[in-house]
N, C-alpha and C positions, 0 to 999 in steps of 0.2 A: 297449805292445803294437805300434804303428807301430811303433818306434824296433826292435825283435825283429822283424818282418817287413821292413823294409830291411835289416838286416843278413844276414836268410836268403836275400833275394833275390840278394843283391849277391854271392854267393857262386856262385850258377850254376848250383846241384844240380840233378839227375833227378829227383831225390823232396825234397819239404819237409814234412814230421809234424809237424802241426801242434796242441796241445791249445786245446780253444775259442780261437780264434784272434779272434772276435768279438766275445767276451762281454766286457761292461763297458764297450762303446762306442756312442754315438750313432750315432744312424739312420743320418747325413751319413757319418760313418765307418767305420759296419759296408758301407754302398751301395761308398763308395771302395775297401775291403779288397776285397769281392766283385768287383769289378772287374777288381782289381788282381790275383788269383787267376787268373779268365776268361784276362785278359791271357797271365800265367805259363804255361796250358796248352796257350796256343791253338795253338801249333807241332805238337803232339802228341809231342812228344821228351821231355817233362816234365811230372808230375803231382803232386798233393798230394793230403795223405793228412788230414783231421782231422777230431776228436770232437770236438764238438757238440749244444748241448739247443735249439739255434735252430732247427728245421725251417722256415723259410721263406730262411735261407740256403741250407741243403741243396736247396731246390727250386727255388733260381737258378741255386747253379754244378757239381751234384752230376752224375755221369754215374751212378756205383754205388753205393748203400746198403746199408751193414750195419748192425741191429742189434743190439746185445747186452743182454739183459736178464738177470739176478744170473748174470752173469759166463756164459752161453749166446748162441752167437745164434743168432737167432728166424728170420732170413732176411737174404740176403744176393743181393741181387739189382740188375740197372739200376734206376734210378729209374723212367725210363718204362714197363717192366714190369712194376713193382710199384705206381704208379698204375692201370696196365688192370688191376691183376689184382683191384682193392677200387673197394665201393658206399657211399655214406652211403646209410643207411636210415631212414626215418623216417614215422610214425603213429602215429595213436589205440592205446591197447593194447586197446581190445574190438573193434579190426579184426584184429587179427593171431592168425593158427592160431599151435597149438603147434608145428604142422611149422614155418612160417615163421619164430617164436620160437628153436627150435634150432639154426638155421642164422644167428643172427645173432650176431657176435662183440661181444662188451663191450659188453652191451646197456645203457643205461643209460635210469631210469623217473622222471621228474620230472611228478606228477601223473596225468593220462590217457595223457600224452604218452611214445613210445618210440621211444629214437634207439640206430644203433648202426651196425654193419658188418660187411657180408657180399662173400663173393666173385662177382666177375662171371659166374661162370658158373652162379650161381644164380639170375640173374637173372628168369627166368622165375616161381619159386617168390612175387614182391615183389610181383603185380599188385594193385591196390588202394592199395597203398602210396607214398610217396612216395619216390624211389630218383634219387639222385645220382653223380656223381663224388667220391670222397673224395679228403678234402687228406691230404698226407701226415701233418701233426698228429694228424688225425682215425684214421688208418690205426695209428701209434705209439702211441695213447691206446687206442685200440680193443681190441689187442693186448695192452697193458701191464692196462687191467682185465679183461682176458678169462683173462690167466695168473692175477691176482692173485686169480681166482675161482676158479683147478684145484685 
């Protein structure tokens, strides 16, 4: 995988498409790729393009996210965008209305306990509740069991 990213580099393109570009390497060297990307764009003359099931690389070097889920996508938006635009939600399920229940996406119930995600501008609707910043995992997971439930 180096050895396929020097050779792309060393070439000079505007665009590099790239397919997991990450996957199957150690930490040290998924950190140095990421880098090494950073680097590649930082001019603003030149950008990279790739798919990926790493979301904490996406949260390092990603300016725009698209997701595609069976072969649609879901949204397609800046990254920092689409962190303001999602909550991690979480409490008791015999504290939560049904209103507040409907308005949570991929809810998920491990015991008493109910975790999930909602949009920040429902913010209001959470009080009681325990209401975070969602990671973009959390935002991609949330999504991916909230379709898998339509």
């Amino acid at each position: 995988m180096k050895l396929m990213i020097a050779v792309a580099l060393s070439r000079d393109s505007k665009l590099l498409v790239l397919d997991e570009p990450t996957s199957g390497l150690d930490p040290v060297a998924r950190d140095e790729l990421c880098d090494i990307m950073l680097d590649y764009v930082s001019d603003g003359r030149r950008s990279v393009l790739f798919s990926t099931h790493i979301s904490a690389d996406l949260e390092r070097v990603a300016d725009h996210i698209t997701f595609i889920l069976n072969g649609k996508v879901v949204f397609s938006k800046g990254k920092d965008m689409l962190l303001d635009e999602y909550v991690a939600v979480q409490g008791d399920t015999s504290l939560i209305s049904e209103k507040q229940r409907c308005k949570i996406i991929g809810i998920r119930i491990q015991g008493s306990s109910l975790t999930g995600l909602a949009r920040r501008t429902d913010l209001n609707d959470f009080n009681g509740l325990s209401v975070r910043t969602a990671t973009l995992d959390e935002i991609v997971v949330g999504i991916n069991r909230e379709a898998s439930h339509e």
